[in-house]
TORBAGU-327477 format. One record per residue (C-alpha): x, y, z; residue in one letter. Coordinates in steps of 0.05 Angstrom, whole numbers, plus 5000, padded with zeros to 4 digits. Example, Ala and Ser with C-alpha at 12.3 -4.5 7.8 and 13.67 -1.06 7.14 Angstrom:
BEGIN
{u = 5246	v = 4910	w = 5156	residu = A}
{u = 5273	v = 4979	w = 5143	residu = S}
//
This chain:
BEGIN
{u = 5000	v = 5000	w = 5000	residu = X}
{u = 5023	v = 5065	w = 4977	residu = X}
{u = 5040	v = 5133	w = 5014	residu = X}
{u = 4974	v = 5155	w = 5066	residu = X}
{u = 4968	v = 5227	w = 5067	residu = X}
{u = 4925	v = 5257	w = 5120	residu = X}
{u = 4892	v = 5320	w = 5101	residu = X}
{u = 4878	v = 5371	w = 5160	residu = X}
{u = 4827	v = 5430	w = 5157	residu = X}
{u = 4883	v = 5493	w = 5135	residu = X}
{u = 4883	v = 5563	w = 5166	residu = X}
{u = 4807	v = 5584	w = 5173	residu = X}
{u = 4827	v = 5652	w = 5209	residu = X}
{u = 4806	v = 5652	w = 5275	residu = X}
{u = 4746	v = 5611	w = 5278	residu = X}
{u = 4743	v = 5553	w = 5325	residu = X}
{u = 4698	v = 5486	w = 5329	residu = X}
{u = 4673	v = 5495	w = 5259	residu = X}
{u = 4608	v = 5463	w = 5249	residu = X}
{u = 4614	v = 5411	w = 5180	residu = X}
{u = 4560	v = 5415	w = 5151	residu = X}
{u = 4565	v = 5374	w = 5095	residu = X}
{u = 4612	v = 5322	w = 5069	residu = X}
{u = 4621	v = 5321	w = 4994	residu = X}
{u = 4665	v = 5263	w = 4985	residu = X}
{u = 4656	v = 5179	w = 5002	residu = X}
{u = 4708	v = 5123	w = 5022	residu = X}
{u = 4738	v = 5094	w = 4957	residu = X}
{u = 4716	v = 5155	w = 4916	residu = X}
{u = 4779	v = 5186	w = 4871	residu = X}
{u = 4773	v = 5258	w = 4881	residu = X}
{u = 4820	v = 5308	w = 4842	residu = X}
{u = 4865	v = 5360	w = 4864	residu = X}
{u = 4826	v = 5426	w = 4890	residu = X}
{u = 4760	v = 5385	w = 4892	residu = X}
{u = 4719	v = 5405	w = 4951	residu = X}
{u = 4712	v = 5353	w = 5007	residu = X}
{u = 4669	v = 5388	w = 5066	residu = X}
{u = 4630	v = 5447	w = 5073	residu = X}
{u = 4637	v = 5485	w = 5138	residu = X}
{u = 4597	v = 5533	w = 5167	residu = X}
{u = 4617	v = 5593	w = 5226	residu = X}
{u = 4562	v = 5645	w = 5247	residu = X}
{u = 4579	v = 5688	w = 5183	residu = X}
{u = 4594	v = 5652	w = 5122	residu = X}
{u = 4598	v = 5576	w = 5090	residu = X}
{u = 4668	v = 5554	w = 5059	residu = X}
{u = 4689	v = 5492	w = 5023	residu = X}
{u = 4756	v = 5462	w = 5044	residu = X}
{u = 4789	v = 5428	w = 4982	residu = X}
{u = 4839	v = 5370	w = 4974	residu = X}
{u = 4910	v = 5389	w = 4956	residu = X}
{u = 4918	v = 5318	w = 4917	residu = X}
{u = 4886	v = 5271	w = 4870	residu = X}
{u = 4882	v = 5210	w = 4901	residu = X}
{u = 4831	v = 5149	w = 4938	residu = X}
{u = 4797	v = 5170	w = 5000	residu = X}
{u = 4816	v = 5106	w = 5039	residu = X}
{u = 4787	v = 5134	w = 5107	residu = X}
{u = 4736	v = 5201	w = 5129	residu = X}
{u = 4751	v = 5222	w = 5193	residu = X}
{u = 4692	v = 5268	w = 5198	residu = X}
{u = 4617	v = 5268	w = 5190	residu = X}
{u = 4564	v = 5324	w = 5181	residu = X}
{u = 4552	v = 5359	w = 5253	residu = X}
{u = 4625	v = 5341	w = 5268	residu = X}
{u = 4662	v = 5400	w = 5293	residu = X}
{u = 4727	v = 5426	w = 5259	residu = X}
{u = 4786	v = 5472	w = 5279	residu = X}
{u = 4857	v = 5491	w = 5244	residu = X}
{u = 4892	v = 5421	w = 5231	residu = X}
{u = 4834	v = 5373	w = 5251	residu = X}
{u = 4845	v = 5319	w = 5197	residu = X}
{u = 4789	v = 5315	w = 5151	residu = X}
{u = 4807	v = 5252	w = 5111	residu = X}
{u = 4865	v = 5195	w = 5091	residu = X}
{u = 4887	v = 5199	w = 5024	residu = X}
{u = 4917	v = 5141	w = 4977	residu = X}
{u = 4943	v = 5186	w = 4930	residu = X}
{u = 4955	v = 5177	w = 4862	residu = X}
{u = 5029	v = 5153	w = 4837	residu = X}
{u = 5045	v = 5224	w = 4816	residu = X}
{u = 5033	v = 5253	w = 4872	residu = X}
{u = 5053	v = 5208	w = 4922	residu = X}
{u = 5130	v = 5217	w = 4888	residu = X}
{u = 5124	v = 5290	w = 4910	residu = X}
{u = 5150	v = 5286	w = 4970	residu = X}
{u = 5164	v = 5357	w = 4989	residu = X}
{u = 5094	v = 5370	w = 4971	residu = X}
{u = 5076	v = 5311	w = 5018	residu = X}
{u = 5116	v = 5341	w = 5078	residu = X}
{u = 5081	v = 5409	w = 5078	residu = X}
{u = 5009	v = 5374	w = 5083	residu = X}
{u = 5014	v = 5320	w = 5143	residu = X}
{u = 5075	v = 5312	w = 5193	residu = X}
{u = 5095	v = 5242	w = 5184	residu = X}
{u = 5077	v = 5195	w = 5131	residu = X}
{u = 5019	v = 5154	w = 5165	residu = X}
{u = 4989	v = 5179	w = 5233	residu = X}
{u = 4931	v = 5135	w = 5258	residu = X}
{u = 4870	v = 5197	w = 5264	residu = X}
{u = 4824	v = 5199	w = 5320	residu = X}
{u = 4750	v = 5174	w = 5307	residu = X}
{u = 4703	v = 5214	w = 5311	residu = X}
{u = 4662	v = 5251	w = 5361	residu = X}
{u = 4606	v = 5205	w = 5356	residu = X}
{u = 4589	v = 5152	w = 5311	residu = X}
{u = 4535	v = 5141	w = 5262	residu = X}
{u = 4465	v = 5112	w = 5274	residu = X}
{u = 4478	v = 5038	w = 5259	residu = X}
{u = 4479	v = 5014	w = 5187	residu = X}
{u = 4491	v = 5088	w = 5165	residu = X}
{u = 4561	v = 5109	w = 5131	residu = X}
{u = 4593	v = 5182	w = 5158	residu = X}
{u = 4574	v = 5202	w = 5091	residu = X}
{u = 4503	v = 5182	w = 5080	residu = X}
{u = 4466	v = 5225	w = 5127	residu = X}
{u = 4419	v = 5274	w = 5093	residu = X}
{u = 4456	v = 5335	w = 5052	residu = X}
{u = 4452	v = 5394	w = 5099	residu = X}
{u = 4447	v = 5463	w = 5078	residu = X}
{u = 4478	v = 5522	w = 5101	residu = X}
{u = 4473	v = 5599	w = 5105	residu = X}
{u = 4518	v = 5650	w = 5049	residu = X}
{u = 4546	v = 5703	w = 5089	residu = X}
{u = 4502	v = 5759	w = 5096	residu = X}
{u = 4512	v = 5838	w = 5089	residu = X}
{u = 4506	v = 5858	w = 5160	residu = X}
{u = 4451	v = 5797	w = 5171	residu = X}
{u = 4467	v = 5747	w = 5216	residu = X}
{u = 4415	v = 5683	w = 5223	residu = X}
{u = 4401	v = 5688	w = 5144	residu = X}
{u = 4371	v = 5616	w = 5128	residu = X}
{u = 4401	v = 5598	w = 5065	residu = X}
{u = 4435	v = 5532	w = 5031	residu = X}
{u = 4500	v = 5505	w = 5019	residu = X}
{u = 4544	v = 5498	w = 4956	residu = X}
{u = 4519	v = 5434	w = 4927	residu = X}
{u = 4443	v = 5454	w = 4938	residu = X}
{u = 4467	v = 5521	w = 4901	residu = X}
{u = 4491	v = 5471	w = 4842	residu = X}
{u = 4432	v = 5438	w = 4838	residu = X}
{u = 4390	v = 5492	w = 4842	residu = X}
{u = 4428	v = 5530	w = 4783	residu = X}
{u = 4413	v = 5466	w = 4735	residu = X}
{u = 4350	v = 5468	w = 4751	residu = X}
{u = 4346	v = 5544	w = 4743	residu = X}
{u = 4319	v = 5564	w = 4802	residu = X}
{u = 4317	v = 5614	w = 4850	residu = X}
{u = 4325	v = 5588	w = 4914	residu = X}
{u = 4295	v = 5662	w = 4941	residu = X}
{u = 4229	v = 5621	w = 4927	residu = X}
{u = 4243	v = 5564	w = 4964	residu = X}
{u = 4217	v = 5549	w = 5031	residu = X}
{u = 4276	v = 5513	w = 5072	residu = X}
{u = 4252	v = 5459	w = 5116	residu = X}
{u = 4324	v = 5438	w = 5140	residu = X}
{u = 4353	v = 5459	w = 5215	residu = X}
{u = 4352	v = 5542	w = 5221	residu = X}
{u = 4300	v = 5541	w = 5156	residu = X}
{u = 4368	v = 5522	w = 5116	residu = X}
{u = 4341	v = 5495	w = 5045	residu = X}
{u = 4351	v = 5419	w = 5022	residu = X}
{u = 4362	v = 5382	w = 4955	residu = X}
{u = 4295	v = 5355	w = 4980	residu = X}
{u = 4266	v = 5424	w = 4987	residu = X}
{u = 4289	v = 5442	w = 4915	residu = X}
{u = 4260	v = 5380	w = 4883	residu = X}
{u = 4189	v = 5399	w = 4917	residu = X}
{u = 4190	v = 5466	w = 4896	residu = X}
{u = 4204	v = 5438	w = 4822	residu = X}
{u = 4152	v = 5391	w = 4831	residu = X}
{u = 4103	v = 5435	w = 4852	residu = X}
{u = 4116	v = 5492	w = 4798	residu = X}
{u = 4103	v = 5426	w = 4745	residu = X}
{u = 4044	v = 5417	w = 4779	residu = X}
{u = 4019	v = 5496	w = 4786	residu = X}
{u = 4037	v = 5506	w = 4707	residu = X}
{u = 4001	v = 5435	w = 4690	residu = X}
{u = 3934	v = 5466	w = 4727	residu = X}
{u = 3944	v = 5526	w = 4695	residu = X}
{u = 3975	v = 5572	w = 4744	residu = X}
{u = 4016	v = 5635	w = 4718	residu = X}
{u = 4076	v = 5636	w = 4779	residu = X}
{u = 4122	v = 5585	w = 4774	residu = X}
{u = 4136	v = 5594	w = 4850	residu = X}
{u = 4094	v = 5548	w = 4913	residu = X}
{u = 4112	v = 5608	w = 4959	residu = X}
{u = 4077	v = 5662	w = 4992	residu = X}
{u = 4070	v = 5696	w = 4925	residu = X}
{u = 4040	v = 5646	w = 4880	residu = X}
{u = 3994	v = 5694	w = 4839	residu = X}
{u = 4050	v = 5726	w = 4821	residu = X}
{u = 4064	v = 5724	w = 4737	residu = X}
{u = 4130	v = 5690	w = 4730	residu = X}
{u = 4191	v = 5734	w = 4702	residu = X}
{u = 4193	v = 5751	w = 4635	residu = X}
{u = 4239	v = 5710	w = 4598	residu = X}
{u = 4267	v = 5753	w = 4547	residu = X}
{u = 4319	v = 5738	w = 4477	residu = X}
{u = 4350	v = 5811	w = 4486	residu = X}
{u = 4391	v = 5800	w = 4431	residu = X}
{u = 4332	v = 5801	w = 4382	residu = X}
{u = 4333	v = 5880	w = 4390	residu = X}
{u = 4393	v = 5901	w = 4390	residu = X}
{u = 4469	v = 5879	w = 4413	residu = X}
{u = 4478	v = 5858	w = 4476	residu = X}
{u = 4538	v = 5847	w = 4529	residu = X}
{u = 4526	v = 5801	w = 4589	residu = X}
{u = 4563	v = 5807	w = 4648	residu = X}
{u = 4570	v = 5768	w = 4714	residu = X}
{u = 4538	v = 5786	w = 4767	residu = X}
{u = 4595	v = 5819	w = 4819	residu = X}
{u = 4600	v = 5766	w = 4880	residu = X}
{u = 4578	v = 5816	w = 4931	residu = X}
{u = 4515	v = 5840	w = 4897	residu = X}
{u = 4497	v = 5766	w = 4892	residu = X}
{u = 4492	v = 5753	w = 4963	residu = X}
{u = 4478	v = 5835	w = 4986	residu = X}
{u = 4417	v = 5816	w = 4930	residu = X}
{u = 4389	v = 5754	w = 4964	residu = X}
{u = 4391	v = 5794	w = 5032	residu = X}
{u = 4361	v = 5855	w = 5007	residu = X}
{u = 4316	v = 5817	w = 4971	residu = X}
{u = 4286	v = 5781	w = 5047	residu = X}
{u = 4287	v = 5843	w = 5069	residu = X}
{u = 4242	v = 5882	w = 5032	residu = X}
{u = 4193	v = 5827	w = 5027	residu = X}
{u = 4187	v = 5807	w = 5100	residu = X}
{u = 4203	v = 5877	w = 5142	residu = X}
{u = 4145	v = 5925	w = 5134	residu = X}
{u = 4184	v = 5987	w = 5115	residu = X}
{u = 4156	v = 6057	w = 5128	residu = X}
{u = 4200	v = 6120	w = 5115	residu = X}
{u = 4204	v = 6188	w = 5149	residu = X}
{u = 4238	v = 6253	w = 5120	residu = X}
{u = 4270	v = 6314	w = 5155	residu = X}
{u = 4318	v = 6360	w = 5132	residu = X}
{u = 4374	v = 6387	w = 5187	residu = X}
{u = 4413	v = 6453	w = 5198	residu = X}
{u = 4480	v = 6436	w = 5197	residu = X}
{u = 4508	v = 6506	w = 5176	residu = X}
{u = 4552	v = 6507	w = 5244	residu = X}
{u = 4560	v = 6431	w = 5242	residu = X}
{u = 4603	v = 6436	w = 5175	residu = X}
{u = 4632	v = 6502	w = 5195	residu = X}
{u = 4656	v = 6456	w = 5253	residu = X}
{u = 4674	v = 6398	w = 5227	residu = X}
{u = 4722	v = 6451	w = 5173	residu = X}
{u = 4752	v = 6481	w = 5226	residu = X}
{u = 4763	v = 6408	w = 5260	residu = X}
{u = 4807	v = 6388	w = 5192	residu = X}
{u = 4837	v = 6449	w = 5196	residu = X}
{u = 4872	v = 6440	w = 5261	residu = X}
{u = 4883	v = 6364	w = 5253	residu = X}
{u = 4911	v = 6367	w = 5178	residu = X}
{u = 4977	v = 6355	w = 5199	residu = X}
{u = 4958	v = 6291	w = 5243	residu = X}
{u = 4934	v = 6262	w = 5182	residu = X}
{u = 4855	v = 6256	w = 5220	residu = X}
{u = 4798	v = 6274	w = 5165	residu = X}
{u = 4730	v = 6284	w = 5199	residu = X}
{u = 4675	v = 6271	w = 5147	residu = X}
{u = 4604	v = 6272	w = 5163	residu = X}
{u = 4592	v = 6200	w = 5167	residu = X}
{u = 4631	v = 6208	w = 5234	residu = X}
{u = 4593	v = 6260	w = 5252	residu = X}
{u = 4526	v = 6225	w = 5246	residu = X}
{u = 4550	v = 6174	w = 5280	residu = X}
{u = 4561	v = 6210	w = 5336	residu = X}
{u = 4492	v = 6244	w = 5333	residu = X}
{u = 4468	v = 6177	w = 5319	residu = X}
{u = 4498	v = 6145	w = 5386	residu = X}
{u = 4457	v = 6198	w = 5422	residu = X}
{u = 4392	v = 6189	w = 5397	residu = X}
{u = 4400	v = 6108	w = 5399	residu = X}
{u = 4407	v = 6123	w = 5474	residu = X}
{u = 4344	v = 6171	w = 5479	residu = X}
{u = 4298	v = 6126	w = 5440	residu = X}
{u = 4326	v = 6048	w = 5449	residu = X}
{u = 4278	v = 6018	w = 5414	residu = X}
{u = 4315	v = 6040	w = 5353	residu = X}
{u = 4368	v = 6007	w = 5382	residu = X}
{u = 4335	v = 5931	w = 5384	residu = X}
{u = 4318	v = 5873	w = 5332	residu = X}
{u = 4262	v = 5829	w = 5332	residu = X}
{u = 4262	v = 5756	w = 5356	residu = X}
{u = 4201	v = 5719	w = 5350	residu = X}
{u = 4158	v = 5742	w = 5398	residu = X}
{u = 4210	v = 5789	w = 5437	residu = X}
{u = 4246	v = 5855	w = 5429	residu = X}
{u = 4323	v = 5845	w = 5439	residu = X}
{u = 4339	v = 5915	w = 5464	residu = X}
{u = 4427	v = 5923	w = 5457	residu = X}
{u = 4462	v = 5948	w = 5504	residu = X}
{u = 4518	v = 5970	w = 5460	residu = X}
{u = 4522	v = 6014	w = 5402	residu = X}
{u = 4554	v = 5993	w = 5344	residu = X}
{u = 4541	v = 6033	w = 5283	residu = X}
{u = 4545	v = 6005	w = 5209	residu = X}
{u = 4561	v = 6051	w = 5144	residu = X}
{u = 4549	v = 6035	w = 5080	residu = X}
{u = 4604	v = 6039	w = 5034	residu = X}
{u = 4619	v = 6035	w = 4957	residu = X}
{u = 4665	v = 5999	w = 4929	residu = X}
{u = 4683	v = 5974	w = 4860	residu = X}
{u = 4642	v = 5915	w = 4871	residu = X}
{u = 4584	v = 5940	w = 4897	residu = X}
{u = 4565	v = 5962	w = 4975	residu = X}
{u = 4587	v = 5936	w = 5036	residu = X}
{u = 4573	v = 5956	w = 5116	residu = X}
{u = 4630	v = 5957	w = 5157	residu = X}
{u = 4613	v = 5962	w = 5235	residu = X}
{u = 4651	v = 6017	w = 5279	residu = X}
{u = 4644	v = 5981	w = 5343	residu = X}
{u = 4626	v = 6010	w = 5408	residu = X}
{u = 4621	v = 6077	w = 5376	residu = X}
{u = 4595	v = 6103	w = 5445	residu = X}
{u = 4668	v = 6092	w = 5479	residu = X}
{u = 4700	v = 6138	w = 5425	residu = X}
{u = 4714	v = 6208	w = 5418	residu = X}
{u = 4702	v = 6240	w = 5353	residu = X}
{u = 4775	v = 6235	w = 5325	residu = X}
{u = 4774	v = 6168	w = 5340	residu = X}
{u = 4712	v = 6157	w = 5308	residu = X}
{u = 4733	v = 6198	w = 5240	residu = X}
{u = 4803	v = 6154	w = 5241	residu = X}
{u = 4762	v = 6092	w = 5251	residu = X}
{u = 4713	v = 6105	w = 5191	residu = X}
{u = 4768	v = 6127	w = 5144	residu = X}
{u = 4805	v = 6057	w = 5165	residu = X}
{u = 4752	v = 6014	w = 5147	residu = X}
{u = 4727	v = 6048	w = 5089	residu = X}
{u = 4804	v = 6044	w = 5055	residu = X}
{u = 4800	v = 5969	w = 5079	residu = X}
{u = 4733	v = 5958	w = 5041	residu = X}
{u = 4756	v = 5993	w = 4974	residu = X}
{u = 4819	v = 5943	w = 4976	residu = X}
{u = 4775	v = 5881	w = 4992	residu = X}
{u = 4798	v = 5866	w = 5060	residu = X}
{u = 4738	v = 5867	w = 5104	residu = X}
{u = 4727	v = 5806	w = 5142	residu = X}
{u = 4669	v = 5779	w = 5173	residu = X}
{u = 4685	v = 5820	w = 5245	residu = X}
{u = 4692	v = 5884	w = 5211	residu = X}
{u = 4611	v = 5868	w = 5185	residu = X}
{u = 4583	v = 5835	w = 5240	residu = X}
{u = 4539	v = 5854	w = 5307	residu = X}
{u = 4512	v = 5930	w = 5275	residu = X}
{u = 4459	v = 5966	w = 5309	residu = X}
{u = 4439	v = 6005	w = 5263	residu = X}
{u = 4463	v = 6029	w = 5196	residu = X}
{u = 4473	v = 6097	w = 5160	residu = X}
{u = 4475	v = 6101	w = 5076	residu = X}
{u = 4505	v = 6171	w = 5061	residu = X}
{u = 4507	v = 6193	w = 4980	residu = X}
{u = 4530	v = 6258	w = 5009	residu = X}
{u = 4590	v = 6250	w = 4962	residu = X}
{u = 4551	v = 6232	w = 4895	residu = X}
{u = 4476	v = 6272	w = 4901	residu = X}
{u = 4410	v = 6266	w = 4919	residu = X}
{u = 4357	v = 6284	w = 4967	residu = X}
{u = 4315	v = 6237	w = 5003	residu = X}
{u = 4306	v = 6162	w = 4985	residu = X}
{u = 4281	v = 6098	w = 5033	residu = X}
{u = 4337	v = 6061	w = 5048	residu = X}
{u = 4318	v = 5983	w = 5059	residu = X}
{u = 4331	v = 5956	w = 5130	residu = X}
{u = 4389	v = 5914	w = 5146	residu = X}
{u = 4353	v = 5865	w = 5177	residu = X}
{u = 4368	v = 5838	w = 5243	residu = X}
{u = 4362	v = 5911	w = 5248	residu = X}
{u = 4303	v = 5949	w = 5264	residu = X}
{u = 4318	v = 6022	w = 5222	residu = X}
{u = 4373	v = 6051	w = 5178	residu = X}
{u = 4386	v = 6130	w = 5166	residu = X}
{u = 4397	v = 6154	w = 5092	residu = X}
{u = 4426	v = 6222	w = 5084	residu = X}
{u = 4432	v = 6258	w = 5019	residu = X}
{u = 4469	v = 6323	w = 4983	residu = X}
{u = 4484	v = 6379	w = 5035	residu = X}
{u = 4435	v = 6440	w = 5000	residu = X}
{u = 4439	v = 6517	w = 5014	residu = X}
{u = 4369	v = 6538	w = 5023	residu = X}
{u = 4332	v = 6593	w = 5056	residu = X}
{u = 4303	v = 6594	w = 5115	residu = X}
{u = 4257	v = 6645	w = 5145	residu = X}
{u = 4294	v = 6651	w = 5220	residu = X}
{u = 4228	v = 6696	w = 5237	residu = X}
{u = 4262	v = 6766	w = 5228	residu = X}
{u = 4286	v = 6755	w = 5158	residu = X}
{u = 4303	v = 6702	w = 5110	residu = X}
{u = 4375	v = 6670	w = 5117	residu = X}
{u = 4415	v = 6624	w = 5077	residu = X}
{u = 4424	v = 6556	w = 5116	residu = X}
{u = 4465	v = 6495	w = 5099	residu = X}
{u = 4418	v = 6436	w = 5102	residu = X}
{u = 4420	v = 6356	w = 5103	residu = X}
{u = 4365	v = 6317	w = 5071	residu = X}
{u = 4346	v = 6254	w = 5117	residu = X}
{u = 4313	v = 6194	w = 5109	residu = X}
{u = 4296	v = 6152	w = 5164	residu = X}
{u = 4266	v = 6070	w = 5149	residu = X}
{u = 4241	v = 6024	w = 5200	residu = X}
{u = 4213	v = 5968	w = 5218	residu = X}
{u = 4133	v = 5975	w = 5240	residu = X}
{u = 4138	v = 5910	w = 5270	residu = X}
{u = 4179	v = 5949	w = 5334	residu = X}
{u = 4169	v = 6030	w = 5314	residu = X}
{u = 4105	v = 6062	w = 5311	residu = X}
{u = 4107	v = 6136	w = 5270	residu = X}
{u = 4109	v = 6170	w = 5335	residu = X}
{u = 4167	v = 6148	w = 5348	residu = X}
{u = 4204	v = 6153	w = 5286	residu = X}
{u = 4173	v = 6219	w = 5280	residu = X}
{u = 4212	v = 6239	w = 5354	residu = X}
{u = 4279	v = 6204	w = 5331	residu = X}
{u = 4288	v = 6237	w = 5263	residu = X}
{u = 4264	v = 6308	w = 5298	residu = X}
{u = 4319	v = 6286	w = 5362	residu = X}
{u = 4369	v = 6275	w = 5308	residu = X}
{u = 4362	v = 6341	w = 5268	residu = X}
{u = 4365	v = 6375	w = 5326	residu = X}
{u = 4425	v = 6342	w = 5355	residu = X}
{u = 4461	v = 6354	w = 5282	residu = X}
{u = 4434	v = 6437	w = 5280	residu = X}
{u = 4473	v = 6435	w = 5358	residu = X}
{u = 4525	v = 6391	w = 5372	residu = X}
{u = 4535	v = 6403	w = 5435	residu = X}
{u = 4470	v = 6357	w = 5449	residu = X}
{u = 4513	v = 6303	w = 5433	residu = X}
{u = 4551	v = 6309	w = 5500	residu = X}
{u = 4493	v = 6314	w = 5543	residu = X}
//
């Protein structure tokens, strides 16, 4: 018997007792080199380890619901001739030639293999959502061939996670629904609905098709949820923040040397922090039945990059003095334009702010990053007059837009918070109190 390579779980960052969720591979199956063997889950994404080597799996050390760290071994390997002769490439993957692995944690129910247990979804990482109930690779697969949108599938697996099984009854129900006559090709809660138009562009005119960018994909599917399930309501006010910018001027002014840009988004934050802590419901999600009222105050921003928007979290902004706020935002906003974010630097937000200060606009309705309960959009800065009651006086003002969730807010509310806000923006010095 040849060379047995053992192949351990590589660097996966920080993350600790991994949860496998899947196991893509069987003992005695030849899998190639970079072929995915498990699927693991942490609280924020799904990843698929691969196998360095062609070769025989001759023994699984792991099952689904086994739980994974940094160097756990995975598999043994028989490897294939060629590889097997490469043994500097050998070296590097296990530390001796054969080890004997652990079993594992528990074993299987009698007369069922590590690998036969039913295929296990898991959740894509989500855009400043965290319990997003959503599939794993192979379901994805499977779900492409059979060109559909697993947004319209109801998952029936652990945390609402959705099954091959779950895909195969939504295709056999849409057969059914379009045998009987029905226009949606969905089963969900929107079954009336016409199905999407399937259109030959090309027919008009020339066309160019290009991928969809990976973070719009998943930003899509959460956006997507949320729209559909929060019941959204927006409120507008606009905000004097003539001596606010004349401040935050002066602030660059004195700090231009230090390096330490204050932009507005630091500012609001700030402002933001405050009127979290007047109103706290704003400050809260919704689980089940119960209000989860944080706390802490940790304050996403939407940023744009080149492949679309992400929400970085400034943590604890309530801790942090202004400067340290505007160095903060400026950090992660370079890190998220160079593609560095990780999951920490998105996770645990209390609420979000969506600025297009810097490209136009006035007022808009934001959608909720759910498990949030609101999110503040701001638009263009305006000069505009204002009648002070003597006489009519220029005045530099901030369009806001305020979303949330009816489920938690009433308008009252909402109504206080955005007029709390503009007030705390017109005087900073509420802010401190």
């Amino acid at each position: 018997m040849g060379v047995i390579l053992e192949i351990r779980v590589p660097d996966i960052g920080d993350a600790k007792d991994v949860d496998v969720i899947e196991v893509l591979v069987k003992k005695g199956e030849h899998v190639a080199a970079e072929q995915p063997i498990i699927t693991l889950e942490t609280d924020k994404a799904t990843m698929e380890i691969p196998c360095p080597f062609p070769g025989e799996v001759s023994r699984l050390l792991v099952r689904e619901g086994s739980k994974v760290s940094e160097g756990t071994v995975i598999l043994e390997l028989l490897p294939q001739a060629e590889a097997a002769n490469t043994t500097s490439e050998v070296a590097a993957i296990t530390d001796s030639p054969v080890l004997p692995a652990p079993p594992p944690a528990s074993d299987p129910a009698p007369g069922r293999s590590h690998v036969e247990a039913e295929d296990k979804p898991t959740a894509v990482p989500a855009a400043g959502a965290d319990n997003l109930a959503y599939s794993s690779p192979s379901v994805r697969k499977l779900a492409r061939e059979l060109d559909v949108q697993l947004s319209d599938v109801r998952g029936t697996g652990a945390k609402g996670r959705i099954t091959k099984a779950d895909v195969h009854a939504y295709v056999k129900a849409s057969v059914q629904q379009q045998r009987k006559g029905g226009g949606n090709t969905g089963a969900g809660p929107f079954a009336e609905l016409l199905p999407w138009p399937k259109v030959d562009f090309a027919r008009f005119g020339p066309v160019e098709r290009l991928p969809l960018p990976r973070i719009r994909k998943i930003s899509g599917a959460n956006l997507h949820r949320n729209w559909v399930t929060i019941p959204h309501v927006t409120n507008h006010e606009d905000a004097d923040i003539t001596d606010l910018e004349a401040f935050r001027l002066q602030l660059n002014r004195e700090h231009e040397r230090a390096g330490i840009k204050v932009t507005m988004v630091a500012l609001l934050i700030k402002a933001v922090v405050a009127a979290l802590k007047k109103y706290p419901d704003f400050n809260s999600s919704l689980d089940g039945d119960e209000v989860v009222r944080k706390g802490y105050f940790h304050i996403g921003f939407a940023a744009d990059t080149p492949n679309g928007l992400v929400v970085p979290v400034v943590r604890d902004a309530d801790k942090k003095g202004l400067l340290e706020l505007a160095a903060e935002v400026s950090e992660l906003a370079a890190k998220a334009r160079a593609g560095k974010l990780s999951s920490v630097d998105m996770s645990g937000g209390c609420f979000s702010i969506s600025s297009l200060g810097g490209i136009g606009g006035t007022y808009f309705t934001p959608i909720i990053n759910a498990p949030e309960v609101a999110i503040l959009g701001v638009g263009r800065a305006r000069n505009q007059v204002t009648w002070n009651g003597r006489e009519a006086v220029p005045r530099l003002t901030l369009p806001m837009s305020l979303s949330w969730d009816h489920r938690v807010v009433d308008g009252a509310q909402a109504g206080r918070f955005n007029a709390f806000l503009a007030e705390i923006l017109a005087d900073f010095r509420r802010a401190m109190l």
